[in-house]
N, C-alpha and C positions, 0 to 999 in steps of 0.2 A: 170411313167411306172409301169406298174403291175410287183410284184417280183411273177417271176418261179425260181425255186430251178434249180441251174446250175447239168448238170448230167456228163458233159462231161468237160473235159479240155478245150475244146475251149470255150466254155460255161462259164468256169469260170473264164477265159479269159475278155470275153464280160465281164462279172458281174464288174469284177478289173478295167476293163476302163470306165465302164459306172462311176460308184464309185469318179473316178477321176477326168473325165469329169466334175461331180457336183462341188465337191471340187474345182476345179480350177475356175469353175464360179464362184463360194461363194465368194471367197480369191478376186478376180477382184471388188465384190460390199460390201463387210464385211470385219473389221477388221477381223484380224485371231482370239483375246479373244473374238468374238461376234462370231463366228462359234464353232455349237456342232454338237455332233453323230447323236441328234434329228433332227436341221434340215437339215444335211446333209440328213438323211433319207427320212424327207419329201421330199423332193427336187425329191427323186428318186422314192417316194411312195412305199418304205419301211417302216417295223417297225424295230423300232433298232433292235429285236432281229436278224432279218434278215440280218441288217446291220455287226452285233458283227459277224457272222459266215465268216466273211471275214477279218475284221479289227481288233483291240480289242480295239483301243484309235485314237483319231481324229491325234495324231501326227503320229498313224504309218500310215496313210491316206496320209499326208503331207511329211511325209518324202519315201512314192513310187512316190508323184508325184513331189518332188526333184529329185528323180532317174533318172525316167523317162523324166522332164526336160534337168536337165545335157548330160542324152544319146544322147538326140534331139540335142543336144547346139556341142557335138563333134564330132557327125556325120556330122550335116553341115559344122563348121568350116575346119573338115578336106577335104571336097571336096571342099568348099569355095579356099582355098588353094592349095588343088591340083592345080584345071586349073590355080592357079595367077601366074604362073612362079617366077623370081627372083623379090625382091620387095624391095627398099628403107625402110627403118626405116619408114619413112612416110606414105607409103603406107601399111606397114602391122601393123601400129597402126591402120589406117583408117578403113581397111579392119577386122580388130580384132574389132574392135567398132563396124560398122555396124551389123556382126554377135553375137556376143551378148549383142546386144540391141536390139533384136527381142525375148529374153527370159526373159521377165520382170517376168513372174511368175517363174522363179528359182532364180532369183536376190530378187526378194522377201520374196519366203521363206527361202533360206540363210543367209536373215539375220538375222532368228528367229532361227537358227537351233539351233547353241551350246546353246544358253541362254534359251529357253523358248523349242522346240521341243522335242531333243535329252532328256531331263530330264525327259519325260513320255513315254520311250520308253524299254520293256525289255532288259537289256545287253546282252542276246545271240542276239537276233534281231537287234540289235547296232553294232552286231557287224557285222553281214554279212550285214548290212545297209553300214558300213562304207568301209566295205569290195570293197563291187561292185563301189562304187562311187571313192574309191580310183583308182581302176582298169580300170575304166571309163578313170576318167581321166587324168592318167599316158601315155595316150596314144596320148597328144597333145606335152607329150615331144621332139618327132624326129623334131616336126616341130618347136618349141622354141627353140632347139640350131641347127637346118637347119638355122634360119636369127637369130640367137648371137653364130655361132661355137664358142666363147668364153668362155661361159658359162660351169662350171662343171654339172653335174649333180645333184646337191643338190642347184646350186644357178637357175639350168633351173626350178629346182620343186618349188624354193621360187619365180619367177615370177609367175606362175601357180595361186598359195596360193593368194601373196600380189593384183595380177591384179583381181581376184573375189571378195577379200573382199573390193578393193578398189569398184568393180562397182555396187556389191551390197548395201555398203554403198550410196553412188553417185545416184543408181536408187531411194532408200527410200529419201534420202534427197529431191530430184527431187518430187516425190510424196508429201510427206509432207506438202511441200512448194507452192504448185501450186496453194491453194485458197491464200495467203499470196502474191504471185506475180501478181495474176488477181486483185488485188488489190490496187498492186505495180503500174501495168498497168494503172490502173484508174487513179489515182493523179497523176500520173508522165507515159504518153505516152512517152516518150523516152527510157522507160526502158525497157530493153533485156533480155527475156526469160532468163535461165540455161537451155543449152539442152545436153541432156545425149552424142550424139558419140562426138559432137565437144569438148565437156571439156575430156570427158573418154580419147578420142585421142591424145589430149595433155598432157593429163598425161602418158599415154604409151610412145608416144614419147621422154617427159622429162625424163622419168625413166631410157630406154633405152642411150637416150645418156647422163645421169649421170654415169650409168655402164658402158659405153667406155672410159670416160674421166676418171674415178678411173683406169679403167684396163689399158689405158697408162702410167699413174703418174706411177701404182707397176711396170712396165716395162724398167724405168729409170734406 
């Protein structure tokens, strides 16, 4: 795409999405160390300089379209949710897996974020980065102790934490592994994929009813 100079907000708007749009293709066919400014640029038929007046470092790229993922990720689930009425332990692991197993590219770059992202990112920028994302998604709290009213407030936020880094983890493992299983496949036809909401699910599940069965034992 030919770069015109954005004049207008919405314009640079456009420029910010289009920007991300690339990035997000990249990351889908390149590791993220094999993705730079350059060909992010090409990609968009930019020259960097064009690109830096927007970005300054390919992580703060990656870490708006973390943002930007996440928002997607708590907007659905919270409507997802809304229409599900009252739902079994089962049901709303099931339900919580389907919906964020549709966001592989925020499961993705969360897992680079603290170790490799966040490290080339300005600390005032880090900070309103962490800021918004915090704020994001503090907002799936009502609905985490709506099905565990047991839950304090500090242990609703540590499901939140441990449930993303589990399926982040869980997604990369999953990726990794898939020329390793077509593999698997070949010698041995009997052998059964790893797929992401069925294993995710049961882990939600198992988790949750680990934290029932602790929270009647202190109730003795």
């Amino acid at each position: 795409m030919e770069f015109k100079r954005a004049r207008t907000d919405k314009q640079k708007d456009q420029r910010l999405n289009q920007i991300l749009q690339v990035a997000e293709a990249l990351l889908q066919k390149h590791d993220y160390a094999d993705i730079n400014m350059k060909l992010i640029a090409e990609h968009l038929d930019y020259t960097r300089g064009n690109l830096y007046k927007y970005y300054a470092t390919k992580e703060e790229i990656f870490s708006a379209l973390f943002q930007k993922q996440l928002h997607l990720w708590v907007e659905d689930t919270l409507q997802n949710f809304a229409g599900a009425g009252n739902l079994s332990d089962t049901e709303f692991a099931t339900l919580w897996s389907q919906t964020i197993a549709k966001y592989g590219t925020m499961l993705k770059i969360d897992s680079l974020l603290s170790t490799i992202i966040e490290t080339n990112i300005d600390f005032e920028k880090l900070i309103e980065f962490k800021s918004a994302i915090i704020n994001d998604f503090y907002r799936l709290l009502p609905l985490v102790k709506r099905q565990l009213p047991f839950f304090t407030e500090a242990e609703a936020k540590d499901f939140l934490y441990f449930q993303l880094l589990h399926a982040s983890a869980l997604y990369m493992n999953i990726q990794a592994r898939n020329r390793e299983q077509k593999l698997l496949k070949i010698c041995d036809p009997a052998y059964n994929f790893i797929e992401f909401i069925p294993t995710f699910k049961d882990y939600l599940y198992t988790q949750i009813c680990g934290i029932k069965t602790i929270q009647a034992k202190n109730k003795r």
